[in-house]
KEDOMI-262669 format. One line per field, with one value per residue: residue number from 0; residue in one letter; x, y, z of N, C-alpha, C in turn. Coordinates in nm, 3 decimals. Layout:
<sites>
nr: [NUM, ...] .
rest: [A, ...] .
neast: [X, ...] .
nnorth: [Y, ...] .
nup: [Z, ...] .
caeast: [X, ...] .
canorth: [Y, ...] .
caup: [Z, ...] .
ceast: [X, ...] .
cnorth: [Y, ...] .
cup: [Z, ...] .
</sites>
This chain:
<sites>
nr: [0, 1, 2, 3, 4, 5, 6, 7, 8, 9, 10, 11, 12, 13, 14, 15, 16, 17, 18, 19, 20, 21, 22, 23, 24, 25, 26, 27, 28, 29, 30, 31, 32, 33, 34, 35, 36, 37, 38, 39, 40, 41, 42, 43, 44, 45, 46, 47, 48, 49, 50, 51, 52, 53, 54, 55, 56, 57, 58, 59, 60, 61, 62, 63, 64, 65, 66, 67, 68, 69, 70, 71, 72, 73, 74, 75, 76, 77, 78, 79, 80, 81, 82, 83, 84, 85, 86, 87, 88, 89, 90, 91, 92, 93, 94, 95, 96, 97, 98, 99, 100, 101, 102, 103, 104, 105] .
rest: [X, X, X, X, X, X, X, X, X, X, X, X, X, X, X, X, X, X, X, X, X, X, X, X, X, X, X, X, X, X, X, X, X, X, X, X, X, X, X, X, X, X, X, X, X, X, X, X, X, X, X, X, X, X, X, X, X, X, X, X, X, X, X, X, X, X, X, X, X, X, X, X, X, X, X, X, X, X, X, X, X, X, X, X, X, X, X, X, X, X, X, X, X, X, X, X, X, X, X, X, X, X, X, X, X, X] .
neast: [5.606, 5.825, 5.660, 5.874, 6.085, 5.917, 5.841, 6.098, 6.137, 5.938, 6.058, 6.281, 6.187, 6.056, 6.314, 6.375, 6.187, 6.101, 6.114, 6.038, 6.122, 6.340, 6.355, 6.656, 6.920, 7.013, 6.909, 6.742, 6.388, 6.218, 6.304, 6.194, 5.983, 5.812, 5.864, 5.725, 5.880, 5.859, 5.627, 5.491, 5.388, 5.395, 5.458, 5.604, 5.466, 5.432, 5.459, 5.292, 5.190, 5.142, 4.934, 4.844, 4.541, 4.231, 3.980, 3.733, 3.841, 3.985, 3.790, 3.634, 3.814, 3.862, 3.626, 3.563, 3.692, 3.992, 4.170, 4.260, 4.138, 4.366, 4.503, 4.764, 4.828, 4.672, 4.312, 4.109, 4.051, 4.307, 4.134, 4.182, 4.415, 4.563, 4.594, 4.811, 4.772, 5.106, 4.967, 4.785, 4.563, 4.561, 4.780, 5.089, 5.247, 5.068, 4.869, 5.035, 5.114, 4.881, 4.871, 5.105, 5.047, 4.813, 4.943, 5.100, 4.936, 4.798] .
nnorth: [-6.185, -5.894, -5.561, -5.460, -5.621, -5.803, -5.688, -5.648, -5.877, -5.916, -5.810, -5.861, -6.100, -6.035, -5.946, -6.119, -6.097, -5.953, -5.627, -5.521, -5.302, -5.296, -5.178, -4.897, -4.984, -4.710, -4.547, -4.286, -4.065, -4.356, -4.539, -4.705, -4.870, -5.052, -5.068, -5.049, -5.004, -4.657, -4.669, -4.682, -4.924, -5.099, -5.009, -4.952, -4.792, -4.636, -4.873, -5.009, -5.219, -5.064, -5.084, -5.059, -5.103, -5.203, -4.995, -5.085, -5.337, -5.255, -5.149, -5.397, -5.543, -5.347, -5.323, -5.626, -5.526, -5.622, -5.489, -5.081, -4.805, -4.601, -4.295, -4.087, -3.897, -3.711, -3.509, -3.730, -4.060, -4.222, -4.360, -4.624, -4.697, -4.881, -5.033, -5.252, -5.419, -5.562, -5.763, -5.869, -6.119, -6.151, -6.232, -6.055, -6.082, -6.212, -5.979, -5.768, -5.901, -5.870, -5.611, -5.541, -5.645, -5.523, -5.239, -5.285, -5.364, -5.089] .
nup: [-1.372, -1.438, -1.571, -1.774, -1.790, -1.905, -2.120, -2.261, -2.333, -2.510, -2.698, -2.733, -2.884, -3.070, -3.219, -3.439, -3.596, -3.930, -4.013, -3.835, -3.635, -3.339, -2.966, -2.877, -2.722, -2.450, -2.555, -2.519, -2.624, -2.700, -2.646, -2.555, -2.710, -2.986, -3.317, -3.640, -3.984, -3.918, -3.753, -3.450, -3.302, -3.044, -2.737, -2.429, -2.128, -1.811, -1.740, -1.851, -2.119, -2.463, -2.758, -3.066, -3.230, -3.415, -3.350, -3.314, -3.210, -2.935, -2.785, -2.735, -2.597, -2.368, -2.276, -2.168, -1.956, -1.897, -1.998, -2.079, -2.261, -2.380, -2.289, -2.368, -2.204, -2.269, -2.217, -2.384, -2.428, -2.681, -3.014, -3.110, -2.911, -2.707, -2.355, -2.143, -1.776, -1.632, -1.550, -1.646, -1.825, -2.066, -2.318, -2.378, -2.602, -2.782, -2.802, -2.941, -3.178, -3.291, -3.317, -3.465, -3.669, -3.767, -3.782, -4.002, -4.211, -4.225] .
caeast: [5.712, 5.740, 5.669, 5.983, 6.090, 5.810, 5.854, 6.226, 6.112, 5.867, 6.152, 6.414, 6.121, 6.100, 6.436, 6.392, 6.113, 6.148, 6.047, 6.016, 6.284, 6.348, 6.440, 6.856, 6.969, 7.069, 6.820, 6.599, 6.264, 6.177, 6.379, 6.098, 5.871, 5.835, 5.801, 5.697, 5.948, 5.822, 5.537, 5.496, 5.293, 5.371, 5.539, 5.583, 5.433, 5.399, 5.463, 5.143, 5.175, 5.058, 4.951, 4.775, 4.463, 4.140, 3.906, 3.664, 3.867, 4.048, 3.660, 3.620, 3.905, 3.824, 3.469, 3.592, 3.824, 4.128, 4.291, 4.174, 4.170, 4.539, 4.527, 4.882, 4.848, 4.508, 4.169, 4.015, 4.168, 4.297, 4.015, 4.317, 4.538, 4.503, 4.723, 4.772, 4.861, 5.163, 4.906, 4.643, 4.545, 4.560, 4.960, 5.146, 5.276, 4.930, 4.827, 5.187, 5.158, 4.768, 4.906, 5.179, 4.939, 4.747, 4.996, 5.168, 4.850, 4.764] .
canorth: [-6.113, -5.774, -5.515, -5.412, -5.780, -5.870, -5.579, -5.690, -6.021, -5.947, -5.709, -6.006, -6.241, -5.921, -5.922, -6.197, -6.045, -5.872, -5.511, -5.454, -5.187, -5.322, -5.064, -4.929, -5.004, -4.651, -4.460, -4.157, -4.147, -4.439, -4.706, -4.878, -4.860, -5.124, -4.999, -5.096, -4.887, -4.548, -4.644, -4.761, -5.071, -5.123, -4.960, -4.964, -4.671, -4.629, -5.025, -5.127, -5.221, -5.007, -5.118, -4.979, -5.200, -5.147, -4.918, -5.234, -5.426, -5.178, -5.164, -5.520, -5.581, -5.287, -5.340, -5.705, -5.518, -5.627, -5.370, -4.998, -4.713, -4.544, -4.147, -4.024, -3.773, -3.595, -3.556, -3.796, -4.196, -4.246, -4.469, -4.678, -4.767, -5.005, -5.040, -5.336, -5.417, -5.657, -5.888, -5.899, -6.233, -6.171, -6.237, -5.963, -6.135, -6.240, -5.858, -5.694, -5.959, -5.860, -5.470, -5.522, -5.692, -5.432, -5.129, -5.299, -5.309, -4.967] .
caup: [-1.440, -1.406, -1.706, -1.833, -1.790, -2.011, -2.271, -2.273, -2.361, -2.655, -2.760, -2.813, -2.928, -3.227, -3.337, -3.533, -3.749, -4.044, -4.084, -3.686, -3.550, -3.171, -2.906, -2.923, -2.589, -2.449, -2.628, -2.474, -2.636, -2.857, -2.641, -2.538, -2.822, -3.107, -3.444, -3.840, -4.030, -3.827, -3.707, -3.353, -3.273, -2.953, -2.617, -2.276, -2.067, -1.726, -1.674, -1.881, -2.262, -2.505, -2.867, -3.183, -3.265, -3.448, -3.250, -3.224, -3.068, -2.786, -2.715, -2.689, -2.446, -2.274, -2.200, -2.082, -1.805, -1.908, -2.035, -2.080, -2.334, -2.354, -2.341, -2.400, -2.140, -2.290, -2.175, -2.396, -2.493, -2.821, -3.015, -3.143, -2.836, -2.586, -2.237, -2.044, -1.726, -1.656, -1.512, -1.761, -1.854, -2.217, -2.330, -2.394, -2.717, -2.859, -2.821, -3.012, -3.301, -3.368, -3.307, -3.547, -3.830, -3.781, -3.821, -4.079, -4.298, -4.270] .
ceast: [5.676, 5.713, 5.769, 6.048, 6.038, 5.787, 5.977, 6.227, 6.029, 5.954, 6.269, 6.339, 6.067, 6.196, 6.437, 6.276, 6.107, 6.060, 5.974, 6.159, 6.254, 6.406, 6.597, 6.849, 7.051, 6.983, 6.724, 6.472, 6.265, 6.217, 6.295, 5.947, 5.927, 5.794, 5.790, 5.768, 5.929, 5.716, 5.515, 5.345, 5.268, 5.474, 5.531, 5.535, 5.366, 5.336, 5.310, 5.260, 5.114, 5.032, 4.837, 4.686, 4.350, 4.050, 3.825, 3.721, 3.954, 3.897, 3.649, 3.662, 3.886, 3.681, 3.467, 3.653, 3.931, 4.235, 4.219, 4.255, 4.258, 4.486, 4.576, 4.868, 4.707, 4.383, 4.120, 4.147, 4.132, 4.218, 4.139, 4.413, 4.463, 4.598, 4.619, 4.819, 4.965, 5.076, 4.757, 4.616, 4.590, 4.771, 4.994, 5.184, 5.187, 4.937, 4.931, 5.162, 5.025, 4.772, 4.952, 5.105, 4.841, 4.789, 5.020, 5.052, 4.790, 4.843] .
cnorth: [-5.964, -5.670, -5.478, -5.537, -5.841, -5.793, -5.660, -5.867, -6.010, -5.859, -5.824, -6.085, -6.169, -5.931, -5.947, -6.176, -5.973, -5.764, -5.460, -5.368, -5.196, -5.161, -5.078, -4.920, -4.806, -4.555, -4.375, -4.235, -4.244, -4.563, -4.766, -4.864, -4.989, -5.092, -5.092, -4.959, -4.768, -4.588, -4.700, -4.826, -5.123, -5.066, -4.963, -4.809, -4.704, -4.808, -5.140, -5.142, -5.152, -5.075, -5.024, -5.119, -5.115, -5.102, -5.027, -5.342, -5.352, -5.165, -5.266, -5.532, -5.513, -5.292, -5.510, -5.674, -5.565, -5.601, -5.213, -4.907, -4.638, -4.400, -4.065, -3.896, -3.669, -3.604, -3.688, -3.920, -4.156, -4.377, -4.580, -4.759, -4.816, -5.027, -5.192, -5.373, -5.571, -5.764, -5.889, -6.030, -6.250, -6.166, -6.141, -5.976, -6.188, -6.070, -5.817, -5.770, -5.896, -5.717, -5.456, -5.576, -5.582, -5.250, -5.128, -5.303, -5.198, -4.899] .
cup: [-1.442, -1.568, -1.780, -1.856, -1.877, -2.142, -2.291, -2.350, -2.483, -2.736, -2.804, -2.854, -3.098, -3.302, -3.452, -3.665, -3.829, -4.036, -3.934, -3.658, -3.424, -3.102, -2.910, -2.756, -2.576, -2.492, -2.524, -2.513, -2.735, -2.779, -2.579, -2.636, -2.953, -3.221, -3.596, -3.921, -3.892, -3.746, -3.570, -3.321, -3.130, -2.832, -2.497, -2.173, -1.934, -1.643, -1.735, -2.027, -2.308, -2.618, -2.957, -3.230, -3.306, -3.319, -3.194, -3.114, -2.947, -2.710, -2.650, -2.624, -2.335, -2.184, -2.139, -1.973, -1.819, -1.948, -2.103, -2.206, -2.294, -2.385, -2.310, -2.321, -2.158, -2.202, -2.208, -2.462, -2.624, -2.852, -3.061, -3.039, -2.697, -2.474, -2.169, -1.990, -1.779, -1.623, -1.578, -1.823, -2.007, -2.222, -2.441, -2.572, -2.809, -2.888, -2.910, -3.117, -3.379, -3.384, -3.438, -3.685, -3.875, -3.861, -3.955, -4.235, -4.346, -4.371] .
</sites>
């Protein structure tokens, strides 16, 4: 499946939860981002996934290779975000629920 395919898919498998704001169809920036009230949890960029997870674990996954430190255009990754590709073993929808538990506690 390809990534947008598979965002599109944890984006209608969102709707149904309370206190997520799905992308608006039509939308500039934001329409592929998943948010907690404001806060975004999880988005699509440059065909990976992105998400917001504790610094320990974007380490962890990353130092397994299967998905690398996200950095939004800067020199250095944010300690926080995590990209992964569409073919990353880990499921797209595991990663976004432990994102969104995560945001939503902060």
């Amino acid at each position: 499946m390809k990534s947008k395919e598979q965002f599109n898919y944890l984006a209608s498998f969102c709707e149904s939860v309370p206190g997520i704001a799905v992308p608006c169809q039509g939308a500039a920036f934001g329409s592929e981002t998943l948010r907690v009230e404001v806060w975004i949890f999880a988005q699509l960029d440059e065909n990976r996934l992105v998400v917001k997870l504790p610094a320990h674990r974007v380490e962890q996954v990353a130092s397994a290779l299967v998905g690398t430190r996200w950095n939004a255009g800067r020199p250095r990754p944010l300690q926080e975000r995590l990209a992964l590709p569409s073919d990353s073993p880990l499921r797209w929808e595991d990663i976004a629920a432990g994102a969104f538990d995560y945001v939503r506690s902060e």
